[in-house]
N, CA, C and O of each residue as an XYZ file, in Angstrom:
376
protein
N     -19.903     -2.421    -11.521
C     -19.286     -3.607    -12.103
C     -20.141     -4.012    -13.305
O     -21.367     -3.959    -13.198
N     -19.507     -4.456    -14.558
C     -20.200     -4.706    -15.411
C     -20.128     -6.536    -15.660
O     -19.560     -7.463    -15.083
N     -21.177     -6.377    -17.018
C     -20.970     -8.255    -16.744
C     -19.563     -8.628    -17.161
O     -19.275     -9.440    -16.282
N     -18.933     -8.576    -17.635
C     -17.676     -8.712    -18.467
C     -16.538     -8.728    -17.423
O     -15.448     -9.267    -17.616
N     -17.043     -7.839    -15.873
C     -15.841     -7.519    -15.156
C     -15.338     -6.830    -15.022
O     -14.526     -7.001    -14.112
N     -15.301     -5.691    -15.598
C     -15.158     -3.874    -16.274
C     -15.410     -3.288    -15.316
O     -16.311     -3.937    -14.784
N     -15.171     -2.372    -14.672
C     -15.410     -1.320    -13.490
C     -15.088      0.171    -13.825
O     -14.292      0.550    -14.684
N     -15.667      0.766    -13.191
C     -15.033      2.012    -13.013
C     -15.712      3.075    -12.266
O     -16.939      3.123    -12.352
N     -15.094      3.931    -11.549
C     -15.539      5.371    -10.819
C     -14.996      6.169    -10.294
O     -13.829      5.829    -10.101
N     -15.180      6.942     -9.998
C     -14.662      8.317     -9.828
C     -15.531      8.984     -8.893
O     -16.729      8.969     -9.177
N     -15.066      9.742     -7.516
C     -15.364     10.226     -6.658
C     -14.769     11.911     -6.196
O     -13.785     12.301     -6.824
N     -15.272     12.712     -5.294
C     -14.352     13.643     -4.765
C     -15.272     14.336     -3.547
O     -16.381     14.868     -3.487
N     -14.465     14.109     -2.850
C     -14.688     14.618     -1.278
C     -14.766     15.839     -0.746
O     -13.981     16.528     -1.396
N     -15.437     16.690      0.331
C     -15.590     17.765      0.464
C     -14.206     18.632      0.371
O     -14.154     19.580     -0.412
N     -13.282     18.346      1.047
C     -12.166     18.291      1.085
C     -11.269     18.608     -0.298
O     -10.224     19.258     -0.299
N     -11.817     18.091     -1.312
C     -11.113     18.231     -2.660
C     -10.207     17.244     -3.196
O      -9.533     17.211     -4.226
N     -10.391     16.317     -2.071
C      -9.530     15.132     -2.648
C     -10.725     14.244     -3.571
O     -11.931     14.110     -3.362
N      -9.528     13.517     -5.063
C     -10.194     13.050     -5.658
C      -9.777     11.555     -5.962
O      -8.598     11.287     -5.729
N     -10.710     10.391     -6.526
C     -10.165      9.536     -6.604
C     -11.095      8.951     -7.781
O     -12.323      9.006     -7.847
N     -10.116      8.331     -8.768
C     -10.490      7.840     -9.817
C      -9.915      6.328    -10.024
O      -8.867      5.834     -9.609
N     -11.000      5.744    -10.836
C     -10.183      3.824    -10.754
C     -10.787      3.364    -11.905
O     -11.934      3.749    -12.134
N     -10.374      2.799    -12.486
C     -10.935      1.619    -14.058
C     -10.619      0.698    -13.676
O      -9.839      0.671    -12.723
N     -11.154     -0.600    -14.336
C     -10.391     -2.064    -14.355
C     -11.279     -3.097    -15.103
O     -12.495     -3.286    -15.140
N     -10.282     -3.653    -15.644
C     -10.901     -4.975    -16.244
C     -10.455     -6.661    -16.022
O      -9.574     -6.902    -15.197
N     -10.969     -7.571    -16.634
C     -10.484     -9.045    -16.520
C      -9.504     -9.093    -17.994
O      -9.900     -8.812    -19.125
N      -7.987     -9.578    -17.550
C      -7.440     -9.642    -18.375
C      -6.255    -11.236    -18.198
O      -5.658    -11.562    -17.172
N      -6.231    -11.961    -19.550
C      -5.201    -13.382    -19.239
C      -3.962    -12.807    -18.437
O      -3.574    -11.803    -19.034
N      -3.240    -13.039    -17.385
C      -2.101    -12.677    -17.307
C      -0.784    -13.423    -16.881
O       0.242    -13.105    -16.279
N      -1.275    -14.551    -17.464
C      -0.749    -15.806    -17.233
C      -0.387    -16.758    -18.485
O      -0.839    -16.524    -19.606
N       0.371    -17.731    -18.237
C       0.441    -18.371    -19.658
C      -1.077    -19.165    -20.044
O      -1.508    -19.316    -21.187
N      -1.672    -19.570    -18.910
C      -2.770    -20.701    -18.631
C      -3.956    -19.774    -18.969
O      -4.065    -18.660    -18.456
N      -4.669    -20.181    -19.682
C      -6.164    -19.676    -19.946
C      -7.059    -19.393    -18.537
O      -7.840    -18.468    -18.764
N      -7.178    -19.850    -17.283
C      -7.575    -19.431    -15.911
C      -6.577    -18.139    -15.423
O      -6.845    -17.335    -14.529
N      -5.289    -18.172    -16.308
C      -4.608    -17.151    -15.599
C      -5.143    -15.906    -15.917
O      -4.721    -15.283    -16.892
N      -6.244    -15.373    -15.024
C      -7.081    -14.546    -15.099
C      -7.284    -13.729    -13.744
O      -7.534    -14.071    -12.588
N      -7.047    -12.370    -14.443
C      -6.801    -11.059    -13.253
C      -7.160    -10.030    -13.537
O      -7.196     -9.663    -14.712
N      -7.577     -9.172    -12.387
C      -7.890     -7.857    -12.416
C      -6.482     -6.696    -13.286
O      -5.331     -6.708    -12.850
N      -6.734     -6.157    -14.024
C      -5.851     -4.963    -13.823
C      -6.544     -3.555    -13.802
O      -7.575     -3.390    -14.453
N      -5.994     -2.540    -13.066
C      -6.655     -1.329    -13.070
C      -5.577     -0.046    -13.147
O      -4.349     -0.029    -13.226
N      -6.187      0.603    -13.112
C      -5.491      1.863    -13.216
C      -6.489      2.897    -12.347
O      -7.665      2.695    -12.047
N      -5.631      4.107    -12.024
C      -5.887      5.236    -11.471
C      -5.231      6.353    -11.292
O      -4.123      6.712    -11.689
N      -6.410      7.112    -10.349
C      -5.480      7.794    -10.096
C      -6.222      8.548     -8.065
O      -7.166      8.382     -7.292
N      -4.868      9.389     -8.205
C      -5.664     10.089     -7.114
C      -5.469     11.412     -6.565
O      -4.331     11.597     -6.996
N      -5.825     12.759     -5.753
C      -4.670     13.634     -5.613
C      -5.699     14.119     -4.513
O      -6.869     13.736     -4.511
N      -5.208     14.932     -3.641
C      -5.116     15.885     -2.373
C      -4.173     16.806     -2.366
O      -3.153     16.763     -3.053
N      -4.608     18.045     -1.258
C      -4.266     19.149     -0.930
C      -3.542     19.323     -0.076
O      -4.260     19.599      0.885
N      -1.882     19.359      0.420
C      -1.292     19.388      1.623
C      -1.653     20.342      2.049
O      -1.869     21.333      1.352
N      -1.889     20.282      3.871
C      -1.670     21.581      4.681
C      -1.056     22.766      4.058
O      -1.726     23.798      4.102
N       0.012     22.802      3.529
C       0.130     24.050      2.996
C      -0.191     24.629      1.630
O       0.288     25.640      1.117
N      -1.226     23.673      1.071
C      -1.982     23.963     -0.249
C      -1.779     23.276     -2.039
O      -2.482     23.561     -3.009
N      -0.776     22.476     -1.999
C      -0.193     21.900     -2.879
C      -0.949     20.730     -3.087
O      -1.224     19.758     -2.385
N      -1.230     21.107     -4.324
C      -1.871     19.488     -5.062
C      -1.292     18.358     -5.293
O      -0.875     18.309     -6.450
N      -1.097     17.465     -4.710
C       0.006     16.571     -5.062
C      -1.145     15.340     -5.872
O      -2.298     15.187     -5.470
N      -0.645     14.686     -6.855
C      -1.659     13.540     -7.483
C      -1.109     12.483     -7.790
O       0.067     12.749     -8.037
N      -1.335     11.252     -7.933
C      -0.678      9.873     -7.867
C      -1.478      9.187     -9.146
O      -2.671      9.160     -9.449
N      -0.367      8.683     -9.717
C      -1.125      7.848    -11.316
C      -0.752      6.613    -10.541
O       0.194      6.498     -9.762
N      -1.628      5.723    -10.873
C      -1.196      3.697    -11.065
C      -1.304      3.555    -11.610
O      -1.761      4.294    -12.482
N      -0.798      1.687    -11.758
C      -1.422      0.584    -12.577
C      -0.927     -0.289    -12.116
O       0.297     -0.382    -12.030
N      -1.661     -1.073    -11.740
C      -1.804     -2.543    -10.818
C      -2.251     -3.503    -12.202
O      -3.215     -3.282    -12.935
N      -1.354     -4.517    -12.313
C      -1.045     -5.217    -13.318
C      -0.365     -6.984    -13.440
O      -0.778     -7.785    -12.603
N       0.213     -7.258    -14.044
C       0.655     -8.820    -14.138
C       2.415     -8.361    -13.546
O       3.265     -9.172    -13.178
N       2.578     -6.736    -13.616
C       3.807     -6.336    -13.311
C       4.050     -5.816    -11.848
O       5.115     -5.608    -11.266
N       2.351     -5.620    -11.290
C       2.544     -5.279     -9.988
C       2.159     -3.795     -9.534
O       2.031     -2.943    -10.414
N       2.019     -3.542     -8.536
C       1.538     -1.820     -8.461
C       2.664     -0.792     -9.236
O       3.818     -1.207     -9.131
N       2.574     -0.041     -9.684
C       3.086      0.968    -10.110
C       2.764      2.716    -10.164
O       1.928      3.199    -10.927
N       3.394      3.325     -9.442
C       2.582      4.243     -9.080
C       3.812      5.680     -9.375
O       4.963      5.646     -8.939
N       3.270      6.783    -10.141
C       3.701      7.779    -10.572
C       3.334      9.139     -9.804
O       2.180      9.328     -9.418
N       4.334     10.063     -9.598
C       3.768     11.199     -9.176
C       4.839     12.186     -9.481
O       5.957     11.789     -9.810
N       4.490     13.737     -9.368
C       6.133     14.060     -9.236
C       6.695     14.179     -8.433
O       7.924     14.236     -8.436
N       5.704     14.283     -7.124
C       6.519     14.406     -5.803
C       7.168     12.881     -5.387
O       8.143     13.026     -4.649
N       6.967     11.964     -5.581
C       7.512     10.727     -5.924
C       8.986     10.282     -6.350
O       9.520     10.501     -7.437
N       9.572      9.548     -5.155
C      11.157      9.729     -5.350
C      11.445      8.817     -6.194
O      11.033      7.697     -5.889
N      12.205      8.942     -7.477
C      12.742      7.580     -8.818
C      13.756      6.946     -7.841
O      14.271      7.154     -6.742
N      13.754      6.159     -8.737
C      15.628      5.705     -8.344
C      16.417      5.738     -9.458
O      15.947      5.597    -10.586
N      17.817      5.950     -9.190
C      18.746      6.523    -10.559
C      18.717      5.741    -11.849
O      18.035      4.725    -11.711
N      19.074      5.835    -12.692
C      19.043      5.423    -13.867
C      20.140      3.884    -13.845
O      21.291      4.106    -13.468
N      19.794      2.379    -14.235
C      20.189      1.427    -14.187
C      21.491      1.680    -15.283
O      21.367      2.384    -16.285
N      22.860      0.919    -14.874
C      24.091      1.514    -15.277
C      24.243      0.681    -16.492
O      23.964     -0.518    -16.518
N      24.693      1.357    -17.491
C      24.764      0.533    -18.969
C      24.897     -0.809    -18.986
O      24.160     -1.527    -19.661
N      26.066     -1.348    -18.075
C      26.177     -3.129    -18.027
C      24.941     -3.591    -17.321
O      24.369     -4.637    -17.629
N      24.622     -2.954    -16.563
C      23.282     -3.770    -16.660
C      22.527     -3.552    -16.938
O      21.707     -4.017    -16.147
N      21.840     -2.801    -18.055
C      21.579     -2.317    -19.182
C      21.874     -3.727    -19.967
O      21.433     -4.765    -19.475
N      22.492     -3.754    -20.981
C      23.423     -5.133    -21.570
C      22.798     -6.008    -21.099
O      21.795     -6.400    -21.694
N      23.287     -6.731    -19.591
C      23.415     -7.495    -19.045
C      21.833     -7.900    -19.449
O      21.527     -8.520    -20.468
N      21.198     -7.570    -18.757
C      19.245     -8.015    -19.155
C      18.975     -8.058    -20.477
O      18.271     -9.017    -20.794
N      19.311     -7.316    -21.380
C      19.113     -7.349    -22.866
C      19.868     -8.761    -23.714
O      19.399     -9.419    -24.643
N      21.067     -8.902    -23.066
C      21.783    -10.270    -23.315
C      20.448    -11.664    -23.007
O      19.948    -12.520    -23.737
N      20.274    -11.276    -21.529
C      19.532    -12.460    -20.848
C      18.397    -12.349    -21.691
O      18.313    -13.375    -22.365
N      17.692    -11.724    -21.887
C      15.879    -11.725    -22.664
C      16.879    -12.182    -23.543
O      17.505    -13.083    -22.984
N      17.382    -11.911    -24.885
C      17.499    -12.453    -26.125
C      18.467    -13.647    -26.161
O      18.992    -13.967    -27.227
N      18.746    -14.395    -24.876
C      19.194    -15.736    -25.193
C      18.233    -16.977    -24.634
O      18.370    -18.199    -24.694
N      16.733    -15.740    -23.805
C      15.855    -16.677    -23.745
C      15.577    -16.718    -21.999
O      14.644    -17.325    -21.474
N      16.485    -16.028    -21.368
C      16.196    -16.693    -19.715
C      15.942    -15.440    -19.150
O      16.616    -15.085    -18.183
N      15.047    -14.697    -19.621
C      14.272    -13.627    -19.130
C      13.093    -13.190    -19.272
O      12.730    -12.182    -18.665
């Protein structure tokens, strides 16, 4: 940990699993106290049958978020609502 609040490290286990993390103090709020961690990472292991699987984050003012490819999406949001949110942000209530 640094003075500022800054972190970071990186590890890996006999095993071969690895794990990596950053983070800092960032406003994430309208209020000057609105003050929070965000970080990022990552991580990956070896299934039983030998496959590397690895996981990206970022833990944020938006919430965990976490990437992989073995990682199921969900389908693509349908044009009207598409619109629909783009309407709402640019009349202000989003």
């Amino acid at each position: 940990m640094n003075a500022d609040g800054s972190y970071s490290f990186n590890f890996e286990s006999a095993d071969g699993t690895k794990v990596s993390e950053s983070g800092n103090q960032k406003q994430v709020g309208p209020k000057p106290e609105d003050i929070g961690t965000v970080s990022k990472g990552s991580y990956s292991f070896t299934t039983p049958d030998g496959v590397v699987l690895t996981v990206n984050w970022v833990a944020d003012e938006n919430g965990f978020q976490a990437t992989g490819d073995h990682l199921p999406t969900p389908p693509p949001m349908p044009e009207h609502v598409v619109k629909m949110l783009a309407d709402l942000k640019a009349a202000g209530l989003l």
